[in-house]
C-alpha positions in Angstrom: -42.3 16.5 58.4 -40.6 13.4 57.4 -41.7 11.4 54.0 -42.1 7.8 54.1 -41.8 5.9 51.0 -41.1 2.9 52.6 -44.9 1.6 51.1 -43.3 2.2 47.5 -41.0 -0.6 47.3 -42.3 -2.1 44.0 -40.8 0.8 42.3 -36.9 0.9 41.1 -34.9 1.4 44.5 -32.7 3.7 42.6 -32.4 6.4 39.9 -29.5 8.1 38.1 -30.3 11.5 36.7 -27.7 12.7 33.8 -28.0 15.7 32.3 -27.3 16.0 28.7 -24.8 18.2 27.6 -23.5 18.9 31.2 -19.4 18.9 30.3 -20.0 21.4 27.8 -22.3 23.9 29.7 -19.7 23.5 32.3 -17.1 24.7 30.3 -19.2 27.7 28.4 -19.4 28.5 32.0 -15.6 27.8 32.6 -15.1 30.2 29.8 -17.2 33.2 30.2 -15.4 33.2 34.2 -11.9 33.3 32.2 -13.1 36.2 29.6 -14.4 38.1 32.8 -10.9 37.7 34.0 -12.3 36.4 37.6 -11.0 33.2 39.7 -7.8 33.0 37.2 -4.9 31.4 39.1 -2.3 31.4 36.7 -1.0 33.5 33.5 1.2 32.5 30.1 3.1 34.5 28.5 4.7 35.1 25.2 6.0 37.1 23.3 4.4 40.5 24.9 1.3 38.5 24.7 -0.6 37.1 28.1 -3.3 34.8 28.2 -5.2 34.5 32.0 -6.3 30.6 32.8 -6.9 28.4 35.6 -4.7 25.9 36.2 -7.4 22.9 37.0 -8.9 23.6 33.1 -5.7 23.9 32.1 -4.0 20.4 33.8 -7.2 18.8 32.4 -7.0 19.0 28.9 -3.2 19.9 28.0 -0.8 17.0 29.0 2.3 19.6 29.0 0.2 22.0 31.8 -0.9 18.4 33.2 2.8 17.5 33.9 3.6 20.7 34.9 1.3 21.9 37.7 1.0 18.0 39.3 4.7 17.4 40.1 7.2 19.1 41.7 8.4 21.2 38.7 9.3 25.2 39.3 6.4 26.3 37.6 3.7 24.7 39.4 2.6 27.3 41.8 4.1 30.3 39.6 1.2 32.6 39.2 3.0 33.9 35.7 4.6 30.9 33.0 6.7 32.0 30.5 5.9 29.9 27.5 8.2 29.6 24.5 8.2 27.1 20.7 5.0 28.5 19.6 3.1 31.4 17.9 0.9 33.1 20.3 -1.9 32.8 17.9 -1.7 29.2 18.1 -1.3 29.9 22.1 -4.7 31.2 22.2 -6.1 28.9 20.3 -5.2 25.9 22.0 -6.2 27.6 25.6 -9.4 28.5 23.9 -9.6 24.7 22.9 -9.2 23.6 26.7 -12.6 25.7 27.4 -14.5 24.6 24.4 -13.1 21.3 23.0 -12.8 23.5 19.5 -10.7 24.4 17.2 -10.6 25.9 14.1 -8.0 25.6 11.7 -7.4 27.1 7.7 -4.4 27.6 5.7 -2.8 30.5 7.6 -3.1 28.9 11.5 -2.5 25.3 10.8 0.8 24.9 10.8 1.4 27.4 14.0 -1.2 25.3 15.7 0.6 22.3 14.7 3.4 23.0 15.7 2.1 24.2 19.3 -0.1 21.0 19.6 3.4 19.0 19.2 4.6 21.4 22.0 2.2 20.9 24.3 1.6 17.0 23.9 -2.2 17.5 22.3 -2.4 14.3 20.3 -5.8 14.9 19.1 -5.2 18.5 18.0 -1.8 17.5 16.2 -3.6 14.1 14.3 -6.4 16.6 13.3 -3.9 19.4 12.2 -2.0 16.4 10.3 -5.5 15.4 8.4 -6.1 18.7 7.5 -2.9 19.4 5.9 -3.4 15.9 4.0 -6.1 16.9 2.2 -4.4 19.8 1.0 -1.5 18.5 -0.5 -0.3 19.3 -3.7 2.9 18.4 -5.9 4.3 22.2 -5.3 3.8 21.7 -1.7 4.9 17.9 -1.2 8.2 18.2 -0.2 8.1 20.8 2.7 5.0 19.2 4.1 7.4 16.1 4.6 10.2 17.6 5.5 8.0 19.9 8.2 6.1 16.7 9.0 9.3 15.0 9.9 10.9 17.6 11.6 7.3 17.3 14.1 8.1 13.9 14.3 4.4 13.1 12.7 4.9 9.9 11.6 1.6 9.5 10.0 1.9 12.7 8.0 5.3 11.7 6.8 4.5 8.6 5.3 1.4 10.2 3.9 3.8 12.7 1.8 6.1 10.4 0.9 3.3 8.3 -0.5 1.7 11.5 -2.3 5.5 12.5 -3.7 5.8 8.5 -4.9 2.3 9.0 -6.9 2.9 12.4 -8.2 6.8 11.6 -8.6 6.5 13.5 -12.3 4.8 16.3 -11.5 6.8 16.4 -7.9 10.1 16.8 -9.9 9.0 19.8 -11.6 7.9 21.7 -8.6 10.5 24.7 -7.7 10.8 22.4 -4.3 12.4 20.0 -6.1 15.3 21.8 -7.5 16.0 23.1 -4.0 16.5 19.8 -2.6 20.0 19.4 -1.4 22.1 16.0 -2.8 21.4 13.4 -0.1 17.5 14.5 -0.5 17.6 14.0 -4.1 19.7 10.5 -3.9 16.4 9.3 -1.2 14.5 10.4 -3.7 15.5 9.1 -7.3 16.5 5.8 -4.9 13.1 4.8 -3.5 11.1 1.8 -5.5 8.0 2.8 -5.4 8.3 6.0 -7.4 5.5 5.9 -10.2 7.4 6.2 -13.4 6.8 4.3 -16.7 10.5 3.8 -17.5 13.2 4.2 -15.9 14.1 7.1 -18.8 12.0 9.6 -16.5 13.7 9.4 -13.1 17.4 10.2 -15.5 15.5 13.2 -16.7 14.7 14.0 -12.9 18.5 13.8 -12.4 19.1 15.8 -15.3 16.9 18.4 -14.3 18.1 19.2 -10.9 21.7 19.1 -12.1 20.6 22.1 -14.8 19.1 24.1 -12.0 23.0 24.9 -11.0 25.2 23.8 -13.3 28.5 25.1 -11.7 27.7 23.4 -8.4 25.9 19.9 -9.1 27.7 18.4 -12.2 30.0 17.2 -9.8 27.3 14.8 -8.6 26.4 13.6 -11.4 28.2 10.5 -10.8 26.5 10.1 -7.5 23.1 10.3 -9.2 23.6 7.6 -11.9 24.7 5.3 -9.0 20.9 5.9 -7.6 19.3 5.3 -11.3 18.3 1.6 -12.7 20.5 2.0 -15.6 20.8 -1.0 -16.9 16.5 -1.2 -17.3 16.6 1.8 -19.6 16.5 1.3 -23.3 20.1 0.0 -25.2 19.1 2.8 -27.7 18.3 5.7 -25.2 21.9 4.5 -23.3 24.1 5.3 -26.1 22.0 8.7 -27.7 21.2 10.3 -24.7 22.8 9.2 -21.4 26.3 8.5 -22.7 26.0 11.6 -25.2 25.3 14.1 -22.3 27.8 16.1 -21.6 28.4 16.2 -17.8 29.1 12.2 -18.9 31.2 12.4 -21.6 33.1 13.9 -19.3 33.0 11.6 -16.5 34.9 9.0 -16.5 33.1 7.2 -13.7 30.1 8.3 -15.3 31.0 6.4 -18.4 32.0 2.9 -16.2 28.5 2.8 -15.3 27.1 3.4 -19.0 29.1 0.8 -19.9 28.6 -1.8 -16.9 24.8 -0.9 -17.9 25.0 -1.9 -21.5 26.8 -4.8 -20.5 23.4 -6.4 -18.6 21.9 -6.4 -22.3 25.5 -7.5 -24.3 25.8 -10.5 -21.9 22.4 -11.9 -20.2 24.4 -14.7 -19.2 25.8 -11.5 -16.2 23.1 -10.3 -15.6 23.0 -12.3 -11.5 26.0 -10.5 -10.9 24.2 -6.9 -10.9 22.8 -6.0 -7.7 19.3 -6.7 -7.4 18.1 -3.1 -6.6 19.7 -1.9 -10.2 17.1 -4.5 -11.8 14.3 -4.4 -10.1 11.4 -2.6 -12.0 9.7 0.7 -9.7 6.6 -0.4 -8.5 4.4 2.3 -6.3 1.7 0.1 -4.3 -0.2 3.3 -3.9 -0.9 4.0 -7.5 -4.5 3.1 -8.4 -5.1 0.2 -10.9 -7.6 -0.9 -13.1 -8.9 -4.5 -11.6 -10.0 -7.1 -14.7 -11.6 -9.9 -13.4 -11.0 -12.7 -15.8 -13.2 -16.0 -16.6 -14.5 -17.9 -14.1 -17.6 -20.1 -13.4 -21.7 -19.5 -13.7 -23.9 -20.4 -10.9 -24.6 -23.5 -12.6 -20.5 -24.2 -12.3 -20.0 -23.6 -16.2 -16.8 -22.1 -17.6 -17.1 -18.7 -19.4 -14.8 -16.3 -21.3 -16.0 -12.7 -20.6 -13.9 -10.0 -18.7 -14.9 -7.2 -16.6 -12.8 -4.2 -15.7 -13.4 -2.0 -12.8 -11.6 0.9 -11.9 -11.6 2.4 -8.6 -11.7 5.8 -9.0 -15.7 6.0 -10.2 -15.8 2.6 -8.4 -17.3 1.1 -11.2 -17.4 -2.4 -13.3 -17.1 -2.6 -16.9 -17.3 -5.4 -19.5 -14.5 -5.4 -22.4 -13.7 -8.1 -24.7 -13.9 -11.9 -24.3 -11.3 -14.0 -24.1 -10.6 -16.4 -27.4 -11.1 -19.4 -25.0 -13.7 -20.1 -22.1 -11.6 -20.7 -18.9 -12.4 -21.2 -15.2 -9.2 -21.9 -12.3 -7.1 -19.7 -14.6 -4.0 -18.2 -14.1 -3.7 -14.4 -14.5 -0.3 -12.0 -14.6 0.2 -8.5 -15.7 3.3 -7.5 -17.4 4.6 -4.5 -19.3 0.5 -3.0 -19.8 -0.2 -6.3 -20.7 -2.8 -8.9 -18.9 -2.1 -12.6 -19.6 -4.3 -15.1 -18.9 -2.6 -18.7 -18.9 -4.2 -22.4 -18.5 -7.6 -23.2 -16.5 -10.5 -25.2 -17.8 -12.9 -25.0 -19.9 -15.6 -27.7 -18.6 -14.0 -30.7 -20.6 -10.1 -30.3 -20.2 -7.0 -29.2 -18.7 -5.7 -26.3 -20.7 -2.0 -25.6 -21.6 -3.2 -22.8 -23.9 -2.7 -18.9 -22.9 -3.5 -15.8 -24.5 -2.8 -12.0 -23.7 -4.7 -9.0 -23.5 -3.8 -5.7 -25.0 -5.5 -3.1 -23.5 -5.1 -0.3 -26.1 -6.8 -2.5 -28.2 -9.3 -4.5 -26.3 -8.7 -7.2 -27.6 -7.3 -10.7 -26.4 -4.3 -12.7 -29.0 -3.0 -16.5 -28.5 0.4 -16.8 -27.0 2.4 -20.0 -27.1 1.0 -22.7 -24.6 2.3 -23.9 -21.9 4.8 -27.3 -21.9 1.8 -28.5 -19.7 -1.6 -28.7 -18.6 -2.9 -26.6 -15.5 -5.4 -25.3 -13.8 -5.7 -24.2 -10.5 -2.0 -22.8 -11.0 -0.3 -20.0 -9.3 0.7 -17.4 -11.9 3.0 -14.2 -11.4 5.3 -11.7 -13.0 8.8 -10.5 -12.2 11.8 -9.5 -13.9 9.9 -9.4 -17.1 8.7 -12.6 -17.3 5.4 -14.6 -16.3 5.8 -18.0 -14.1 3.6 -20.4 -13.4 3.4 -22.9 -10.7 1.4 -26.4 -9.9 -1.9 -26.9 -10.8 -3.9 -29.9 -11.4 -3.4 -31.9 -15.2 -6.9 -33.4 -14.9 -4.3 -36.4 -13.4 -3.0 -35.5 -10.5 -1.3 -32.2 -8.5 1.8 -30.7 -10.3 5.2 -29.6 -8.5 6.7 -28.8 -11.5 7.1 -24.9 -13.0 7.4 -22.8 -16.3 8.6 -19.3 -16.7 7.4 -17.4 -19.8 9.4 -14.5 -22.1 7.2 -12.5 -24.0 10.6 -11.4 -26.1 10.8 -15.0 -27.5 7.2 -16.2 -26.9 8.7 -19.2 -25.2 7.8 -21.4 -22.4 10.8 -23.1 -19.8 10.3 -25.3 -17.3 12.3 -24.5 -13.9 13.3 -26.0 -11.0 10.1 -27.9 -9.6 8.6 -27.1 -5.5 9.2 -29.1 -3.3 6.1 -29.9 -2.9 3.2 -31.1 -5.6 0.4 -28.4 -5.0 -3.0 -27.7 -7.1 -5.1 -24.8 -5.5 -2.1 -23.2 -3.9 -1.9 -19.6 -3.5 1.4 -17.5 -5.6 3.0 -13.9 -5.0 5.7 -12.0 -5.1 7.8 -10.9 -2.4 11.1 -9.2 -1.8 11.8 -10.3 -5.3 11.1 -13.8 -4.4 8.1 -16.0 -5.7 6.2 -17.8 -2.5 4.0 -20.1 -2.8 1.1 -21.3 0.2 -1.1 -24.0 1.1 -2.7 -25.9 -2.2 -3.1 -29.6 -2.1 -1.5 -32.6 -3.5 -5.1 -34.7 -3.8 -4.7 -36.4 -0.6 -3.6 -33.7 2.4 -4.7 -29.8 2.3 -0.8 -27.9 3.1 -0.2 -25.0 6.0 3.2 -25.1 4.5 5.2 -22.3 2.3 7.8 -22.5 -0.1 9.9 -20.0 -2.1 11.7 -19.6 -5.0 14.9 -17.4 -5.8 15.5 -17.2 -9.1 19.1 -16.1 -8.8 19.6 -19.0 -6.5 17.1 -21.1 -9.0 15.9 -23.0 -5.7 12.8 -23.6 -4.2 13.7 -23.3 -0.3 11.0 -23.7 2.9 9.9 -21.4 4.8 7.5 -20.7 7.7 3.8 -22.4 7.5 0.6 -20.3 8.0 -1.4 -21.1 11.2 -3.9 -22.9 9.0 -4.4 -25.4 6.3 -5.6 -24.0 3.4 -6.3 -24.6 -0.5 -7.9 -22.3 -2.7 -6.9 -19.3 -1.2 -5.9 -15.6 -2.3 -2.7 -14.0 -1.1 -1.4 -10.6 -1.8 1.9 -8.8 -0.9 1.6 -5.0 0.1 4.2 -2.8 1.6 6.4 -5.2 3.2 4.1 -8.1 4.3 2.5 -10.7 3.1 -1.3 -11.7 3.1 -3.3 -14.9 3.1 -7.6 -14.8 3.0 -9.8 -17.3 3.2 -9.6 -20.7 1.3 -10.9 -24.6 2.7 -9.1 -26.5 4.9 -10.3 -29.9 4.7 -13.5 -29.4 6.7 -14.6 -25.7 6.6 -14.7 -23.0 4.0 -12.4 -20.2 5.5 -13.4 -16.4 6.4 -10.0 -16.1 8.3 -7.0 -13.9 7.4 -3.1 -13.9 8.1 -0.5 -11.3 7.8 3.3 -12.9 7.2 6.0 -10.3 8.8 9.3 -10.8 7.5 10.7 -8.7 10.3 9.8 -11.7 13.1 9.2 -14.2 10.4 6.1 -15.2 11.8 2.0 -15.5 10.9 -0.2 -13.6 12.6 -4.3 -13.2 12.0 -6.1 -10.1 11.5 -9.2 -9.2 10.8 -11.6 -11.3 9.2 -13.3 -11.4 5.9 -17.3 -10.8 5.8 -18.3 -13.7 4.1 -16.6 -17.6 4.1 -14.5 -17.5 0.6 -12.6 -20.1 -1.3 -12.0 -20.4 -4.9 -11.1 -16.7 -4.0 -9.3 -14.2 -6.3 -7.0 -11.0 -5.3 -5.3 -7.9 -5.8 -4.0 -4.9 -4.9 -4.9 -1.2 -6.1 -4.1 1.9 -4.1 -2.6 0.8 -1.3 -5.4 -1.8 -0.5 -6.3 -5.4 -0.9 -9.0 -6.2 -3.0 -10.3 -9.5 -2.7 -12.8 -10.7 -5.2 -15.6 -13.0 -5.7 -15.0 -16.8 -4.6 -17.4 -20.1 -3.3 -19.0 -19.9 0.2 -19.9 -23.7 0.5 -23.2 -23.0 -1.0 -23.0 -20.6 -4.0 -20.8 -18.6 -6.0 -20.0 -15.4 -5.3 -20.2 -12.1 -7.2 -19.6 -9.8 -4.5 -15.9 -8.0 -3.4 -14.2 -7.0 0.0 -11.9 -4.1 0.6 -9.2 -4.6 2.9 -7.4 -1.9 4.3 -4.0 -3.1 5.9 -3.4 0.8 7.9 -6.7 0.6 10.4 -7.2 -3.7 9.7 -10.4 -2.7 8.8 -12.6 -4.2 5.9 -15.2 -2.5 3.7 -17.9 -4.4 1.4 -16.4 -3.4 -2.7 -18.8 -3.1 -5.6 -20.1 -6.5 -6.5 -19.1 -7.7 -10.4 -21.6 -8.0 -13.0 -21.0 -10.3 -15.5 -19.3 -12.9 -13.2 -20.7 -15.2 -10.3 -17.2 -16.3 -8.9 -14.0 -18.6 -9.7 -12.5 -15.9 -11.5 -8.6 -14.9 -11.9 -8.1 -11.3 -11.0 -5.2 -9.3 -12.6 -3.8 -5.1 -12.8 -3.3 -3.1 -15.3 -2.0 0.7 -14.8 -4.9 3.2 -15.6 -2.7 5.1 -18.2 -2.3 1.6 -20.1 -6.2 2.1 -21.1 
């Protein structure tokens, strides 16, 4: 008997029916046919060990099998595969993933299975292997998780550990790894910037220490080592009583040329462009978290205030410590040595030339000499041991003109103007230059960008960002440069650009939450923290997280005692 439903045509014509959990009943089923040993087309072997499997399961999870039983390779049809590389624990495991889409992994199996994963092409498997071993790094371990990690080819694991041996560079050095490290190793090592050392004292000590571990072989190198190590930024004092007295350099003549071509850089300043540039540049590890002050800033009702906030990352939390001696909104902020300045601004009547510093030890804030003139809205920055400042706005008009502070003399100098005159432009360091965006000169909002060598002591153009903007953050964090948000004449800005050196071009990424101008930021642990600001309709207290490995965002902790406008600066947590 035939059923006609052709009287039901107000109903859905069609229906899909999808059971839940189908794939992995399938494959419990897939499984418990493999254990039972029955429909098995094709056997691997290793190692006295065989593991029965069917090719189909097989092709459609692993991409090595995949490859292999799909194309014209020997072993497609062969009904036994001799496999080779890998444990056979880590063998099973993996074929025992194919059925189940599990895997278990501890401290025993991991690296087997890692290294099968990498065998066998498993992506997944490897990136998850990779995490695991991540989170169970340690200093004593550090070293041959890179070098196993780069021997896999895991690039993310790689730059992980060399991150984690950056951080933990002190405790690193004392690991029994350390001292095992052959001469090029240790020369990558002591050479890298972004080791986290306080002076340059400590990675001389590192030296030192692997050189003791066998005498008779490595005082040889000891020449090789110093050429790695920022001699002339240690101490005149520790030069002459502890690196010239050690023996292995006493003994050295080519040891003692560099002591003395060292002590020279403090003898005769007026030498000091001649050194190469990686011999004075400070260590700086990007990856080290900072305490985060926010300084100053505005009330919702737009009035100037003094207070300062800390917050430190680790128990994500914000902090009040001690006012500064004068109430200042648009100011400029720079950390240097442990120490935070905090330089021009205003105060809701005038344009101030006055600036002050923060000790943290102390908590407490002491006048510095002022500036030769007037700013706020300035760009502010640190490098090479001294503080510069940029532009700004006299309460006249936009300034081109700069000033670089010493805190040895307490002195202000004025430098080589920009090219440009720019109020509300954005400042950073990069790749020992000082670049400086956007701003405006009371009549046009810039897209343009400007640098200044000092070696060179010139200000020279560069590329322009793919917007107009003035009062904007920027940040500079492992090679590249960021802009975020700012106004452009017409809109308050939510938008963000990454500057790569490599193809010396702009580029946008991913967007801020909320529009931001008037906007502070920073960086802390190897992310972007971008802080407060003006959204066109209020002031802002809350902070963004940007982090520049996944271009993702995440919201920050909002501050407490501020409501926007503020100057954000750094200060190592050990400076506390």
């Amino acid at each position: 008997m035939a059923l006609d439903l052709s009287e039901l045509m107000d109903f859905e014509p069609e229906e899909t029916f999808d059971t839940d959990g189908f794939g992995s009943s399938l494959l419990s089923v897939f499984q418990r046919i493999r254990m039972e040993g029955k429909m098995c087309d094709v056997i691997l072997k290793l190692d006295g060990c065989q593991f029965s499997a069917h090719r189909i399961i097989l092709a459609g999870c692993i991409p090595y099998f995949n490859t292999m039983f799909t194309t014209d390779m020997a072993e497609a049809n062969m009904p036994v595969i001799c496999m080779q590389g890998m444990d056979e624990t880590a063998l099973e495991a993996i074929v025992n993933y194919a059925y189940s889409g599990r895997i278990t992994l501890n401290i025993n199996n991991v690296q087997n299975i890692l290294v099968g994963a990498n065998f066998l092409q498993l992506q997944e498997v490897k990136a998850y292997c990779c995490e695991f071993i991540k989170k169970r790094m340690q200093p004593s371990n550090s070293i041959s998780v890179r070098q196993f990690a780069d021997a896999l080819m895991c690039s993310t694991l790689v730059e992980k550990a060399n991150s984690f041996i950056d951080q933990k560079f002190l405790e690193v050095v004392k690991s029994p790894e350390y001292v095992q490290l052959a001469l090029s190793e240790v020369i990558d090592l002591l050479s890298r910037n972004e080791i986290n050392v306080s002076s340059e004292e400590q990675v001389f000590f590192a030296a030192v220490a692997w050189i003791k571990h066998k005498p008779a072989e490595r005082t040889c190198h000891m020449k090789q080592l110093l050429q790695h190590i920022r001699l002339p930024l240690l101490r005149p004092q520790f030069l002459t009583d502890v690196v010239q007295m050690h023996p292995t350099v006493k003994t050295c003549l080519k040891c003692r040329d560099l002591v003395d071509k060292a002590k020279d850089y403090h003898l005769m300043p007026e030498r000091r462009s001649a050194f190469p540039i990686d011999m004075i540049r400070p260590r700086c590890c990007t990856d080290v978290e900072a305490m985060i002050y926010a300084v100053g800033g505005l009330t919702s009702g737009g009035e100037a205030v003094s207070s300062v906030e800390r917050y430190d990352p680790v128990v994500r939390r914000w902090v009040s410590v001690s006012s500064m001696i004068v109430k200042r909104s648009r100011v400029g902020v720079a950390s240097l040595d442990g120490r935070l300045y905090a330089i021009g601004g205003y105060d809701g009547r005038d344009r101030l030339n006055a600036a002050e510093m923060y000790l943290p030890d102390q908590d407490v804030w002491k006048p510095i000499k002022s500036m030769n003139m007037k700013r706020s809205a300035l760009g502010c920055v640190s490098l090479d041991g001294r503080v510069y400042v940029c532009g700004g706005y006299d309460g006249v008009s936009s300034q081109s003109s700069c000033e670089v502070y010493s805190q040895e003399t307490d002195t202000w100098k004025m430098i080589e103007p920009m090219q440009k005159a720019r109020s509300a432009g954005a400042l950073c360091v990069f790749n020992r230059c000082i670049y400086m965006t956007g701003g405006h000169d009371g009549l046009q909002i810039f897209d343009s960008m400007e640098y200044y060598a000092p070696e060179a002591r010139e200000w020279i153009s560069s590329v322009p960002m793919l917007s107009k903007r003035c009062r904007h953050g920027m940040a500079a964090l492992r090679g590249r440069m960021f802009v975020f948000g700012g106004y452009d004449g017409q809109r308050f800005l939510d938008s963000v650009e990454l500057f790569d050196p490599v193809i010396t071009q702009w580029c946008r990424v991913a967007p801020m939450s909320l529009r931001r101008s008037r906007v502070s930021v920073t960086t802390s642990g190897g992310r972007i923290y971008v802080v407060g600001g003006y959204d066109g309709s209020s002031n802002l207290a809350s902070v963004e997280v940007y982090n520049p490995d996944n271009n993702k965002w995440r919201a920050g902790d909002r501050m407490w005692d501020h409501e926007g406008g503020v100057g954000v600066g750094t200060l190592p947590i050990e400076s506390i």
